[in-house]
N, C-alpha and C positions, 0 to 999 in steps of 0.2 A: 188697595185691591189685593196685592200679594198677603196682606195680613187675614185675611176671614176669605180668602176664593180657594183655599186647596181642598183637597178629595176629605174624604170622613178619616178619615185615618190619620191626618196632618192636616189640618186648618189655619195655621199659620207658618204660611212656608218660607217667613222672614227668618223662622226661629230653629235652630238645629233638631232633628229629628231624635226624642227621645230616647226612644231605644237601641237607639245604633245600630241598625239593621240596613237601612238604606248604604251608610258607608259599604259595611262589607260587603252587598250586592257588590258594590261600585270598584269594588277593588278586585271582588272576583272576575267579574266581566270586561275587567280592564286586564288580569294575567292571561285568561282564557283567549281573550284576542291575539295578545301576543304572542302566544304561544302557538294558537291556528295560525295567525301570519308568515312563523317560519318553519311552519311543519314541512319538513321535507328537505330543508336545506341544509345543504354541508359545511358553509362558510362560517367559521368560528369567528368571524366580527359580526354575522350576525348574531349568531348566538351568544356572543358578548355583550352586545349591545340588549337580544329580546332580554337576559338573565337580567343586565344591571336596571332597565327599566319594569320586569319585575321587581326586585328587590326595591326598588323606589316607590312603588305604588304600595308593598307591603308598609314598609319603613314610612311614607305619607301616612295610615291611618288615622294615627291622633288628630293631624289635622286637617283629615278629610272629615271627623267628627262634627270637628266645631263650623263645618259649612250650614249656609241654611238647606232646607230642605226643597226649597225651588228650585237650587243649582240639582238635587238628584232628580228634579220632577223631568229635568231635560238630559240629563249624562246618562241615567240609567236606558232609558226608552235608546237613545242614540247610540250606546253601547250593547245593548241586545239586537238592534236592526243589525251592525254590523259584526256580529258574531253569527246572527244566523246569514249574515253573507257571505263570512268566510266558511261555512258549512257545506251550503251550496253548491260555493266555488269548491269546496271539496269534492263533495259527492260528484258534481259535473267531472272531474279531472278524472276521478275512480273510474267513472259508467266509460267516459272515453277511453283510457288505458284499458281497460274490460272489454271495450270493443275492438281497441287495436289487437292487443291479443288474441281473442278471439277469431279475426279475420287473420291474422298471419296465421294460425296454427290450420283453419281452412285449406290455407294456398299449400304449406307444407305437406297437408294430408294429398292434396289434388295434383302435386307434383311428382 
């Protein structure tokens, strides 16, 4: 089934994906998470830690290559859902600080 069920573009997604495209998707949406996950934070073990699993995801390439291309039929989708979550969860935290803000600077005008 996995041999002749994938999309038109990769039909057999026992077999690594030719042009090496799917990798680097997969490698950018795995730095870009990491990188949303610790936006904002001051602790140098995290940012130890997001850096060195960067650099491991970059440094994995070669052999994220020789994967089939079913493991990116499921890592990429899974890895763009939660990147536009941590998006979200961004913009949500923005519009709330924009709100706080906004209502303290109210009180201070009203005071």
């Amino acid at each position: 089934q996995m041999r002749a069920g994938g999309p038109g573009w990769q039909r057999d997604l026992t077999a690594p994906h030719a042009p090496g495209l799917l990798p680097v998707v997969s490698v950018a949406l795995i730095v870009g998470n990491l990188q949303l996950a610790t936006a904002g934070t001051r602790s140098g073990l995290f940012l130890a830690v997001r850096n060195g699993l960067q650099a491991a995801a970059v440094v994995a390439y070669p052999f994220f290559v020789a994967l089939p291309a079913g493991v990116f039929a499921c890592w990429i989708p899974n890895s763009a859902f939660s990147l536009a979550q941590h998006l979200a969860a961004a913009a949500s935290r923005a519009a709330s600080r924009a709100a706080t803000t906004t209502a303290t600077a109210a009180l201070a005008l009203a005071d």
